[in-house]
C-alpha positions as CSV (number, residue, x, y, z in Angstrom):
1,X,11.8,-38.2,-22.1
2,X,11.2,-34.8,-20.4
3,X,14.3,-33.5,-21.7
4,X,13.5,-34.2,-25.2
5,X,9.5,-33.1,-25.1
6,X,11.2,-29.4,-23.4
7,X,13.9,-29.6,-25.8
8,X,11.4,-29.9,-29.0
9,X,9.5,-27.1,-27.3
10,X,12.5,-25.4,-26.8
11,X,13.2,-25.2,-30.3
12,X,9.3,-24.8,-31.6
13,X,9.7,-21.9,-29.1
14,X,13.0,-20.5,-30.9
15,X,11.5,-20.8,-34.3
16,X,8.2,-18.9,-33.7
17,X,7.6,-17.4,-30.7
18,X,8.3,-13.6,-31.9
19,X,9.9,-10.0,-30.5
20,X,8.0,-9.7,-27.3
21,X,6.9,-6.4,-28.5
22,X,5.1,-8.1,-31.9
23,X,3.5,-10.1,-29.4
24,X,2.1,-6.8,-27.4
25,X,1.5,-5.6,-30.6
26,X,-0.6,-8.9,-31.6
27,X,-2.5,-9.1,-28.2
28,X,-3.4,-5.2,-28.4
29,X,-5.4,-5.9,-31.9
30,X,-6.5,-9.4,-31.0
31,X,-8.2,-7.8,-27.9
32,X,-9.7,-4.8,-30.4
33,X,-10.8,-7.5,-32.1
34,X,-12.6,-9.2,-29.8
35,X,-14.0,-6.1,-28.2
36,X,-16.0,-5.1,-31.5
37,X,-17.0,-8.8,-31.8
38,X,-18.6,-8.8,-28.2
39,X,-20.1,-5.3,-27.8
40,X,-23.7,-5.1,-28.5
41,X,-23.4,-1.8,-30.5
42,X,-19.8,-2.0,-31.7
43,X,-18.1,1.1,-30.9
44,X,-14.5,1.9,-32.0
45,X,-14.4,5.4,-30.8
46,X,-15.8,3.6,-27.0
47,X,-12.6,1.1,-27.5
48,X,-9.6,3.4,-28.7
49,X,-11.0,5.8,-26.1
50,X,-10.5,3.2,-23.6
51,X,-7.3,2.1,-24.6
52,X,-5.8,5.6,-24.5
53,X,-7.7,5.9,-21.5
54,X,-5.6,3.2,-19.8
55,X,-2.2,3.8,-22.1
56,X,-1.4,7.4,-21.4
57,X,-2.5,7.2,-17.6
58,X,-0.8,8.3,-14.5
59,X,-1.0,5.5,-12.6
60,X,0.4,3.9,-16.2
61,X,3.1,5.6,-16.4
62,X,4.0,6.0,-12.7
63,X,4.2,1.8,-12.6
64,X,6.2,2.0,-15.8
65,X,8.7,3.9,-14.3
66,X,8.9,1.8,-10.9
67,X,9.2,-1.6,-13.1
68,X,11.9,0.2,-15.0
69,X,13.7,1.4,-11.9
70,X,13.8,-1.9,-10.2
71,X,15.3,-3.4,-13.3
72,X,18.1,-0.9,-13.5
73,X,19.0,-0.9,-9.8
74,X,18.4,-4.3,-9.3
75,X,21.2,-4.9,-12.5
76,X,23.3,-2.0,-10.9
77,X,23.4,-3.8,-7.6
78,X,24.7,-7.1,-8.8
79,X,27.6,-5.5,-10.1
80,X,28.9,-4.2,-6.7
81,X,31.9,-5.8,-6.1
82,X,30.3,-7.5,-2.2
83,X,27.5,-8.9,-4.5
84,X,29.4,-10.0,-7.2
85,X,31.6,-11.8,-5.0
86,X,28.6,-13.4,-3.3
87,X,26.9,-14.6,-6.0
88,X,30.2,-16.1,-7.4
89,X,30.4,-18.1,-4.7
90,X,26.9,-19.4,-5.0
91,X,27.5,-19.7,-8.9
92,X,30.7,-21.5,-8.5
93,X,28.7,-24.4,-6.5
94,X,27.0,-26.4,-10.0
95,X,29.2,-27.8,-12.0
96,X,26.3,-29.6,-14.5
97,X,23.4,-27.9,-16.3
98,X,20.9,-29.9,-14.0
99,X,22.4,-28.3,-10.4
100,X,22.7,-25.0,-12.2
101,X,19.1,-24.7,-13.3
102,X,18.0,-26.3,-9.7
103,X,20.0,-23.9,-7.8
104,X,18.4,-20.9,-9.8
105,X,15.0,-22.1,-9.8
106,X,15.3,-22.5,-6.1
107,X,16.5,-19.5,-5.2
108,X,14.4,-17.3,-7.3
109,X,11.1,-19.1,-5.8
110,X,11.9,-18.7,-2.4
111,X,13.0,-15.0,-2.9
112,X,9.9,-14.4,-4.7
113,X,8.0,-15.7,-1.8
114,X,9.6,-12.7,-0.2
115,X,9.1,-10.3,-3.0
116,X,8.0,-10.7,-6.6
117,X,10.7,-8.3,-7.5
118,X,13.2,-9.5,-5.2
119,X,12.8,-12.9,-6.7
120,X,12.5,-11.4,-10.3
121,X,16.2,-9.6,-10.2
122,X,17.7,-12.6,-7.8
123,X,16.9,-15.4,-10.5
124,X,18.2,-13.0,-13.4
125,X,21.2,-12.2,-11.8
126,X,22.0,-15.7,-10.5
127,X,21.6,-16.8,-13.4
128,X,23.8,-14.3,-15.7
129,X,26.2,-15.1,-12.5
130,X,26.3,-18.9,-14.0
131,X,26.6,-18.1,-17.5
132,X,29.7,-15.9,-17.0
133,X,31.3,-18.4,-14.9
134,X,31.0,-21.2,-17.5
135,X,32.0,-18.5,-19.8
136,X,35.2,-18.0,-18.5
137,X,35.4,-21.5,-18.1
138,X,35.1,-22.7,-21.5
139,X,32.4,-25.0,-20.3
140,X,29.1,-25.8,-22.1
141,X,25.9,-25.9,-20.3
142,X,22.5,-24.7,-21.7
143,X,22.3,-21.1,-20.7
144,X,18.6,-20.4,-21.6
145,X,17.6,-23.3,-18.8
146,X,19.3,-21.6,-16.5
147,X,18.1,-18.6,-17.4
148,X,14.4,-20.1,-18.3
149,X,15.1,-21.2,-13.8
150,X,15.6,-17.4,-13.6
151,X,12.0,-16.7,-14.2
152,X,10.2,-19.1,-12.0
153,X,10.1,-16.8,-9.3
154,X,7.0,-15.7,-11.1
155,X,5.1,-18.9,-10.7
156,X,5.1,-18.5,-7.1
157,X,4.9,-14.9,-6.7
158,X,0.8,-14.6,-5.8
159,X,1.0,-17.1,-3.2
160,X,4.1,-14.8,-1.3
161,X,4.3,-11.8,1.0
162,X,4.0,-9.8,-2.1
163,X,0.6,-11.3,-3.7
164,X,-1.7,-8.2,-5.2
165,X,-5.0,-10.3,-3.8
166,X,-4.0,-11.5,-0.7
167,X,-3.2,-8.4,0.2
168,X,-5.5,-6.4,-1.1
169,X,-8.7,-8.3,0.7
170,X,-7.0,-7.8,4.1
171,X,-8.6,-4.3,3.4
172,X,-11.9,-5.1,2.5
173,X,-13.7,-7.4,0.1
174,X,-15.4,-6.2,-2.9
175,X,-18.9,-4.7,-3.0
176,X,-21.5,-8.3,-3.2
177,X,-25.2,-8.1,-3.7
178,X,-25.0,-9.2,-0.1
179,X,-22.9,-6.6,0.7
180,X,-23.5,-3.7,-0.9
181,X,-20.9,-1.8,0.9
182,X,-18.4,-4.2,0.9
183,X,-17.4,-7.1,2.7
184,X,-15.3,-7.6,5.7
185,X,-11.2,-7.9,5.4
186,X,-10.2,-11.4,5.0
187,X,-7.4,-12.2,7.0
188,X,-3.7,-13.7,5.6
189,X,-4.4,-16.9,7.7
190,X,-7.3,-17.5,5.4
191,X,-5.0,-17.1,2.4
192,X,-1.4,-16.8,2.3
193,X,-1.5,-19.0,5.7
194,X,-4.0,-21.2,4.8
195,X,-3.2,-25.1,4.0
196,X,-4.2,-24.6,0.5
197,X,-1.5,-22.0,-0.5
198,X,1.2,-23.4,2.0
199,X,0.8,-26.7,0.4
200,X,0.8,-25.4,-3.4
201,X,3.9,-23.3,-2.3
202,X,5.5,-26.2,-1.0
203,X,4.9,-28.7,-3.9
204,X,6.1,-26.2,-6.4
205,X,9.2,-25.3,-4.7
206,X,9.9,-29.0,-4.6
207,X,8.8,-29.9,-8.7
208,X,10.0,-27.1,-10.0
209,X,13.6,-27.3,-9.7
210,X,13.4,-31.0,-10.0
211,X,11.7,-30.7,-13.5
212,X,13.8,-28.5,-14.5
213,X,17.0,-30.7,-13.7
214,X,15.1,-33.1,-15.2
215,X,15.4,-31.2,-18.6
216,X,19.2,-30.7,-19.1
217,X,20.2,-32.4,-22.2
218,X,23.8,-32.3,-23.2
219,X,22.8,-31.6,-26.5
220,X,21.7,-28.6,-26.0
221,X,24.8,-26.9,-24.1
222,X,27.2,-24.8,-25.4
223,X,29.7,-22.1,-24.2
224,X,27.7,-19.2,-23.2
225,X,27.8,-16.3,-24.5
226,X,26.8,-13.9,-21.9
227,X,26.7,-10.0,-22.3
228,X,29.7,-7.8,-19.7
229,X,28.5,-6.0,-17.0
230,X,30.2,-2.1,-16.5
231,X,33.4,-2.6,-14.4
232,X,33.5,-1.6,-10.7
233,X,36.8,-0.1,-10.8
234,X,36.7,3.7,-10.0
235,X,35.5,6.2,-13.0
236,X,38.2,8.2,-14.1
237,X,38.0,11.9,-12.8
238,X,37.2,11.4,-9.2
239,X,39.3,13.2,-6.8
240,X,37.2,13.1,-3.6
241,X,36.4,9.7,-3.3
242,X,36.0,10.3,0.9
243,X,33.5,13.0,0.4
244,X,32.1,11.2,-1.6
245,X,31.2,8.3,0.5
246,X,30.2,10.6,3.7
247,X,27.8,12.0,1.3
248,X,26.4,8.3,0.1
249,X,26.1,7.0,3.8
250,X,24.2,10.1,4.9
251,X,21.9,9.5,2.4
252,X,21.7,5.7,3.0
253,X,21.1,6.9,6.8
254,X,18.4,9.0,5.7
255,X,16.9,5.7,3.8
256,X,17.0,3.8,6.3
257,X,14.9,5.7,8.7
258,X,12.3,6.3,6.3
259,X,12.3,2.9,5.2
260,X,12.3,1.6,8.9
261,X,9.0,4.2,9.7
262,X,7.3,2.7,6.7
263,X,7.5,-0.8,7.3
264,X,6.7,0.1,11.4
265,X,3.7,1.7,10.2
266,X,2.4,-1.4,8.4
267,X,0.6,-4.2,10.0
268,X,2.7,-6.6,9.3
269,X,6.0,-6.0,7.9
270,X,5.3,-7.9,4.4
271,X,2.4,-5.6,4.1
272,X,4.7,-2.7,3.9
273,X,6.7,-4.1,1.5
274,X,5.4,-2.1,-1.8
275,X,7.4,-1.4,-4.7
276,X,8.6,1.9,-3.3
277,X,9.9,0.1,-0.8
278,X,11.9,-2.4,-2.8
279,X,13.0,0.5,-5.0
280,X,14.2,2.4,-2.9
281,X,15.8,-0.3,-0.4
282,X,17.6,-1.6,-3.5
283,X,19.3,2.1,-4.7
284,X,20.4,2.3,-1.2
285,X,21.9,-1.2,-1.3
286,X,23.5,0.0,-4.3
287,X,24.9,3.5,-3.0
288,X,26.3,1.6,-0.3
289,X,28.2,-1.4,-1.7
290,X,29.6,0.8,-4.5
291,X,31.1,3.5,-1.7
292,X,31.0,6.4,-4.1
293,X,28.4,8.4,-5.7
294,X,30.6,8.6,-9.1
295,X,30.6,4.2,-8.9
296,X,27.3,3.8,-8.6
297,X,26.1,6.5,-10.9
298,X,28.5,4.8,-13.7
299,X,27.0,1.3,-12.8
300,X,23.6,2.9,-12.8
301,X,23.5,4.9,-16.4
302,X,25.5,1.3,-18.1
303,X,21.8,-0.6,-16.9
304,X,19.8,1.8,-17.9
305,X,19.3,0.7,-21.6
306,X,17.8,-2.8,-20.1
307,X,14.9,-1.3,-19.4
308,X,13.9,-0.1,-22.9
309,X,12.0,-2.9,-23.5
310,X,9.5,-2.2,-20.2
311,X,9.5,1.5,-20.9
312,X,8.1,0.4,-24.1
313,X,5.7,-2.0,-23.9
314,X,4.1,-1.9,-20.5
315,X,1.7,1.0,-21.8
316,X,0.5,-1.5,-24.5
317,X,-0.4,-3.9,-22.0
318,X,-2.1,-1.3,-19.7
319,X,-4.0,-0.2,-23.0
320,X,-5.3,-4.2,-23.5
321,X,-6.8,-3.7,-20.2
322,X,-8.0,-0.5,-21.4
323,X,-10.0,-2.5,-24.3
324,X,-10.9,-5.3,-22.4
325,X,-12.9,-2.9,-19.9
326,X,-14.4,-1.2,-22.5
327,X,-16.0,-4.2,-24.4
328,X,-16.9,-5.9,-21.6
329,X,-14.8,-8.7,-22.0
330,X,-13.3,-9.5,-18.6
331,X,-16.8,-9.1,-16.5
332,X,-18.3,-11.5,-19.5
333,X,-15.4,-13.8,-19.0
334,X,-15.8,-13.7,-15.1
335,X,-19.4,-13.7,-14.9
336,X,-19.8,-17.0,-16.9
337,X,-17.6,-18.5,-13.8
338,X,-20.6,-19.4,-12.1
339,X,-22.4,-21.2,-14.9
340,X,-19.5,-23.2,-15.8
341,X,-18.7,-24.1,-12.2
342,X,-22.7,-25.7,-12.3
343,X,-21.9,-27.3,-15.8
344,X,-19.2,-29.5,-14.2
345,X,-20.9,-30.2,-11.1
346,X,-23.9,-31.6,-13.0
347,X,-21.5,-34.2,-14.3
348,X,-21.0,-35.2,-11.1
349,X,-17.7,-33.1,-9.8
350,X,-18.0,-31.2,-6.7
351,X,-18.8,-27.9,-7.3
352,X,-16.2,-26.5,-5.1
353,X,-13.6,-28.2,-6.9
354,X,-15.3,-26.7,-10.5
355,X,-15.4,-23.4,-9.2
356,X,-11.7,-23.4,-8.3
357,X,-11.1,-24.8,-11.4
358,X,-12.7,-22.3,-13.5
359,X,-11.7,-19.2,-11.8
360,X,-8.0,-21.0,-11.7
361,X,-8.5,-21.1,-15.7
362,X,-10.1,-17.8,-16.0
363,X,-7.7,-16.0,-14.4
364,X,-4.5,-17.7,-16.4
365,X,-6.7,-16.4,-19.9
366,X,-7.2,-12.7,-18.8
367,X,-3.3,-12.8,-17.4
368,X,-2.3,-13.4,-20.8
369,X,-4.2,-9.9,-22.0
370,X,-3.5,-8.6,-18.5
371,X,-0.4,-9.7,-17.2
372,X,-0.8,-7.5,-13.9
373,X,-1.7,-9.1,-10.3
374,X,-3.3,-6.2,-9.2
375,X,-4.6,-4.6,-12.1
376,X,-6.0,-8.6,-12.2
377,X,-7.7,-8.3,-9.2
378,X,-9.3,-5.0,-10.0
379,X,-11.2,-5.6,-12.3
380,X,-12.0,-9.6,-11.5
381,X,-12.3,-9.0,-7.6
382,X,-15.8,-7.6,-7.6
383,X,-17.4,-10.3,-9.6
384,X,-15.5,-13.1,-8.3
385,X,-17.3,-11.9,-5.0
386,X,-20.4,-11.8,-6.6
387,X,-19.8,-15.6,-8.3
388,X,-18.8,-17.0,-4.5
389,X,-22.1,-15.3,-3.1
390,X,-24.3,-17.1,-5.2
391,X,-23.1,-20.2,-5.1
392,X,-21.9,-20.1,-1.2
393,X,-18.6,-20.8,-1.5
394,X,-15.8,-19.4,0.6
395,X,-13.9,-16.2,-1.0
396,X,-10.5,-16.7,0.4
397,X,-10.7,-20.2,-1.4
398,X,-11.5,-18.5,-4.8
399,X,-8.9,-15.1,-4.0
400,X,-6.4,-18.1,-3.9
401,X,-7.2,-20.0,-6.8
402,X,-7.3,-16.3,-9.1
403,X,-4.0,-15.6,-7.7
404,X,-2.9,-19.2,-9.0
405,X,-4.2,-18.3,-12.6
406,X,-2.5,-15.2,-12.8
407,X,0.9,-16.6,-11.5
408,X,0.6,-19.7,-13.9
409,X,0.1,-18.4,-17.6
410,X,3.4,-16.2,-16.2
411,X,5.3,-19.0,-17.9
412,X,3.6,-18.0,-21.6
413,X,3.2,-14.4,-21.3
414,X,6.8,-12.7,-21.6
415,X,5.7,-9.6,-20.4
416,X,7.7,-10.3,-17.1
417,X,10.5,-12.0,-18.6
418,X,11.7,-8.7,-20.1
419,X,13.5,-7.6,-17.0
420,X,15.6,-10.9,-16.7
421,X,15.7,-11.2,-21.0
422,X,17.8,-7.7,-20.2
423,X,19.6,-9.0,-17.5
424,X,20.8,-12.1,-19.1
425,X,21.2,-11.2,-22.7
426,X,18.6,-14.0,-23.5
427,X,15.7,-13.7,-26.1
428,X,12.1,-14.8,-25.2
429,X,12.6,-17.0,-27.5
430,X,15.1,-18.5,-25.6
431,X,13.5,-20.1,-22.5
432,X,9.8,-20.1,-23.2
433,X,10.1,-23.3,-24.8
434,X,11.0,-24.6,-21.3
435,X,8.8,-22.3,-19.0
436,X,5.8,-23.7,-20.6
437,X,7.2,-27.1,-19.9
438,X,7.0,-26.1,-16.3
439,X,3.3,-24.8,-17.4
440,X,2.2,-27.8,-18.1
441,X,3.7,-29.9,-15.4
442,X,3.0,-27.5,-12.9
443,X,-0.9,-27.3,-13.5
444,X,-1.2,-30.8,-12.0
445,X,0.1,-29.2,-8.8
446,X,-2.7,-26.7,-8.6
447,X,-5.7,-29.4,-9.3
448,X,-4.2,-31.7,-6.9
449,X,-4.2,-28.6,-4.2
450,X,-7.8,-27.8,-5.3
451,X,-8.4,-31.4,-5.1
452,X,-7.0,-32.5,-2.1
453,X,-6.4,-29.2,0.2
């Protein structure tokens, strides 16, 4: 029965679901839209002002660039020849649709956990990995499963070592009308460590891959057809390959170092890990397995074209949160958290259960306008606070259950998806009909945790 209900979505999804840029395209004037309809004195100048505001900013642009970067090196990387061979021998273990898409899904949440990215470029590449394998093969299995298991790294993400909110309260909470300066840090053992998240971690690394076994039809599988990677053999025209690799390890040397001082410097070493960090620590993994500047600059400039797509439309998205700010919509979303969370307590549910609910719902709506965990956070965090001081209910709880939203609606919003879409040669079109099977399945995980944890 699952299989069929994904594989009907599956191929709703492949019928409509459009270009994931139309769809950045759609969400930019459905968010105009609603600004003008929300504003008390509707103001287009106030609204395109903020959407270039957000669109053509630094900080923009600068994130654009470092989500660009870790999709090319991570792509570069998995063709090393070390990696290749390593994830061929991982990718040689299913032999069915079902262990395939397990595998992936598996090993994409729990490197997620680690990383977002990490997770992100692990699941793509495994994934490619099996499709090339049954390629060569000659034998059918449904690709955009396995691929779809690529991407659910990003339904754990928030609740890992890399989670925008858990990490950013261990500096401080938001200004409260009880604290007008701010609040204190809330510790990781009150989030990331608590019994809530550890248990909603848990459960979804177990469901996950088990619903997704669940939805292998045969039906569905063909011979792949996945896209060639850039050989590693040696370009032609390179005469020094010796000087070439002194040259690459004193530079991965010099990585290293700066790389070990950062994450020394942090806390804790997860707090260190940033996307500079995984950047960087990837183009040195890179540098290193290939053995020569001239291999890895080749495997470098044949994945840079995968990241068109994110060079694209992440400004688009960054101008819907440039909208939304400017007509209010997020704080009037948010700030409505509070009275909704006393509507379902008066019919009887406890409110601490309504509140996580609704912030848990919230935050999945505004992920789908702004599909950024910290750029979430920033503009949420303050009036989150403000909704768990008036009705006295603990913050960490509610930093949780936002982190939950934003993680869940991953599975509709394709802005993610473009870096494994690249990876994999798959359309959006292609696994969304089976990510929002996981959706759906998955959301009984997160009421259950509210519920029971």
């Amino acid at each position: 029965m699952l299989a069929r209900f994904s594989a009907r979505l599956a191929d709703v999804a492949q019928r409509v679901v459009p270009d994931p840029f139309v769809i950045a395209l759609g969400l930019t004037l459905t968010a105009f839209v609603l600004g003008l309809l929300v504003m008390p004195d509707p103001d287009v100048g106030a609204l395109a002002a903020g959407w270039f505001a957000r669109f053509g900013a630094s900080g923009t642009l600068a994130f654009t660039t470092q989500m660009a970067l870790i999709l090319v090196a991570g792509a570069a990387l998995a063709g090393a020849p070390a990696v290749r061979g390593l994830l061929g021998r991982l990718a040689d273990l299913p032999r069915t649709t079902r262990g395939a898409a397990a595998l992936t899904a598996f090993t994409a949440m729990s490197c997620a956990l680690l990383n977002w990215g990490f997770g992100l470029v692990a699941g793509a590449v495994l994934a490619r990995e099996i499709g090339a394998r049954a390629k060569a093969a000659g034998r059918p299995i449904d690709y955009p499963l396995v691929g779809a298991a690529g991407y659910t790294g990003l339904l754990v993400w928030h609740g890992g070592f890399s989670g925008s909110a858990p990490l950013k309260v261990t500096e401080g909470t938001p200004a409260t009308s009880a604290a007008p300066g701010g609040g204190p840090p809330v510790p990781l053992d009150e989030t990331l460590f608590s019994t809530l998240n550890l248990g909603v971690c848990l459960g979804l690394l177990v469901l996950v891959p088990w619903l997704l076994s669940r939805m292998a039809s045969p039906e569905r599988e063909r011979v792949p057809d996945v896209p060639d990677r850039a050989s590693d053999a040696p370009p032609d025209g390179e005469r020094r390959p010796a000087a070439g690799r002194v040259l690459a390890l004193a530079v991965v040397a010099l990585g290293v170092v700066a790389l070990g001082g950062r994450l020394a410097a942090a806390e804790t070493w997860w707090a260190g890990l940033g996307l500079d960090v995984v950047i960087l620590a990837l183009v040195l993994a890179g540098m290193l397995l290939f053995g020569t500047p001239l291999r890895y600059g080749r495997a470098f400039a044949a994945a840079a074209p995968e990241a068109g797509g994110i060079l694209l439309q992440f400004p688009f998205y960054f101008g819907i949160l440039g909208l939304l700010e400017a007509a209010g919509l997020v704080e009037l979303l948010a700030n409505r958290s509070a009275d909704m969370a006393r509507g379902l307590a008066s019919l009887g549910l406890p409110l601490a259960w309504s509140f996580d609910v609704v912030t848990f719902l919230s935050a999945g709506l505004v992920n789908l306008f702004v599909p950024s965990g910290g750029g979430q956070w920033a503009v949420q965090g303050t009036i989150l606070a403000e909704a768990t001081g008036e009705l006295g209910l603990p913050l960490p709880r509610a930093v949780m259950a936002l982190a939950y939203g934003d993680e869940w609606t991953n599975m509709l919003q394709p802005f993610w998806a473009l870096a494994l879409l690249g990876i994999t040669g798959l359309k959006a079109r292609d696994i969304l009909g089976y990510t929002m099977t996981v959706m759906l399945l998955a959301l009984a995980v997160y009421l259950g945790a509210f519920a029971l944890l």
